[in-house]
Every structure is written in structure tokens, then in C-alpha cells.
C-alpha positions, 0 to 999 in steps of 0.5 A, a space after each residue: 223629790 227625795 234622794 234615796 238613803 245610801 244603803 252602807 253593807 253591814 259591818 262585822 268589825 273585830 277589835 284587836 291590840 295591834 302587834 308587829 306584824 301590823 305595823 306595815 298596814 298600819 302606817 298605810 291606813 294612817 297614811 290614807 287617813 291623813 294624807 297629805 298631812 305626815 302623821 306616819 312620821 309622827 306615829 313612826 317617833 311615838 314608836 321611836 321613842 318607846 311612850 306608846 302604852 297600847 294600839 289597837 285596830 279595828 278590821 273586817 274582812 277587807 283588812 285594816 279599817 281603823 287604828 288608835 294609839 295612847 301614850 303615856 303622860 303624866 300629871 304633875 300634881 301638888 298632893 299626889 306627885 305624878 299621876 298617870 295618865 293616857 295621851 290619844 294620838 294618833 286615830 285613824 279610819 280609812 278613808 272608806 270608812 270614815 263617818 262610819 262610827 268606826 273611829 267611835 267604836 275604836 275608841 271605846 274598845 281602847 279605852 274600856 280595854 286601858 281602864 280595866 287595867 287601871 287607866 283613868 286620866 286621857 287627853 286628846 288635841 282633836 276636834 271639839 265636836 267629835 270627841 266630846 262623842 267618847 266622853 272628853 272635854 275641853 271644861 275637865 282640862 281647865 285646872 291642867 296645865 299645858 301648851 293646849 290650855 284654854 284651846 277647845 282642842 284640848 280634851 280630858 276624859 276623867 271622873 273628875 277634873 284634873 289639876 296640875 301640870 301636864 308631862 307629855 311626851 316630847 314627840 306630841 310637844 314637838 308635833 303640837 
């Protein structure tokens, strides 16, 4: 006997640099996403200590579905000094939404919007199955130093692979 194939209703999702205004129904979409685990006190400290270089929401006409948020981070390299780069934390659908390709579509909306502005080193900590999905990968960090260094975790999308020290903000040392 075959089950029947859940019939999802299409979505007509927008992509948006977040503003103010959005920050309320933010931390109640990173909370949904998240809970029990506090990321909104994390998201609140990225905030705080003024490293957060963009953040991005995705919506439809039922509110908020997703968020996304970079920071900013350094590559300490032999040769060029410091070379920035771009440090994905937190990404965030509502629960309702999640496994829906929304997170993905975030994520490429965010990161072709911070690479036409010159952008071109991200790392992300998060799972080893799914982000590899937008490009990063555990093998491009093996030449960067860091906390994370060796963990599957612990991810770079770039052209070619880094090397150097990685100089994080100390909200992600201190939450990782």
C-alpha cells in the first residue's frame, strides 16, 4: 500500500535585508527554531557587540519564515595581513517551515547579496550534511586555524582554500 504524497501549498517567498523594525519577530522565529536551546541570547550578543555585517529574512504572507545573520571575521594570513571574511551564525526557519528548502534559499539569497559587495571567505559551525548543500566545506578549512579546526563542523565556502589564523568574534569563541 502506498501512502499519499503530502500535498505542501506553494510558497511565494520574499527575501529582505532585515531592519529594526524586525528584530521582535526575529528573536520569536529564532526562538521557535531553536528552542529549548538559547539562541536568541546569542543572536541578542551578536547584536550587542556590533559584528553582525547583515541579516536577512525570508517571508511570505504568513510573517517571518526564516532568518540568517554574518559576522564579521578575519583571516590572519602570513602574506596579506588580515583578510575578511564572513562568519554564518545564527540560520533560523520556523518550525513550520522547516525542511522546506527555505533555510537554502536563505542562504543563497544572503550570500549572493554579500558577494556582490565584495565578499568572498564564509565559515559556518553547523551540520556536516547540510551546508555542504550551499557550497562550504569541512576539507577548505584544513589550512585555517581555529577552535573548530579538524571538526566536520566547521565549514568554508570560498574559491580556494584558505590559509592562516581565523579571528572570530569573541560572542562565537565564547558560544562554541
Amino acid at each position: 500500500m502506498r501512502e499519499a504524497a503530502i500535498k505542501l501549498p506553494p510558497m511565494n517567498i520574499r527575501f529582505r535585508i532585515a531592519d529594526l523594525q524586525d528584530h521582535a519577530p526575529i528573536r520569536e522565529l529564532v526562538d521557535q527554531a531553536f528552542r529549548p536551546e538559547d539562541v536568541v541570547t546569542f543572536l541578542d550578543a551578536l547584536r550587542a557587540a556590533d559584528c553582525l555585517i547583515g541579516e536577512w529574512l525570508a517571508e511570505d504572507a504568513s510573517g517571518a519564515l526564516g532568518h540568517i545573520a554574518f559576522s564579521r571575521a578575519l583571516l590572519e594570513t602570513d602574506a596579506a595581513g588580515m583578510r575578511k571574511a564572513a562568519f554564518l551564525t545564527p540560520l533560523a526557519a520556523r518550525p513550520d517551515r522547516q525542511r522546506q528548502g527555505v533555510g537554502l534559499q536563505l542562504m543563497g539569497y544572503a550570500l549572493r547579496a554579500l558577494e556582490a559587495v565584495g565578499e568572498d571567505l564564509f565559515f559556518v559551525i553547523g551540520h556536516p550534511a547540510y551546508y555542504p548543500k550551499a557550497g562550504f566545506s569541512a576539507a577548505a578549512t584544513q589550512g585555517v586555524e581555529s577552535p573548530w579546526r579538524g571538526k566536520p563542523a566547521f565549514m568554508a565556502r570560498c574559491a580556494a582554500p584558505p590559509r592562516g589564523r581565523l579571528v572570530a568574534p569573541a560572542v562565537i569563541l565564547e558560544a562554541h
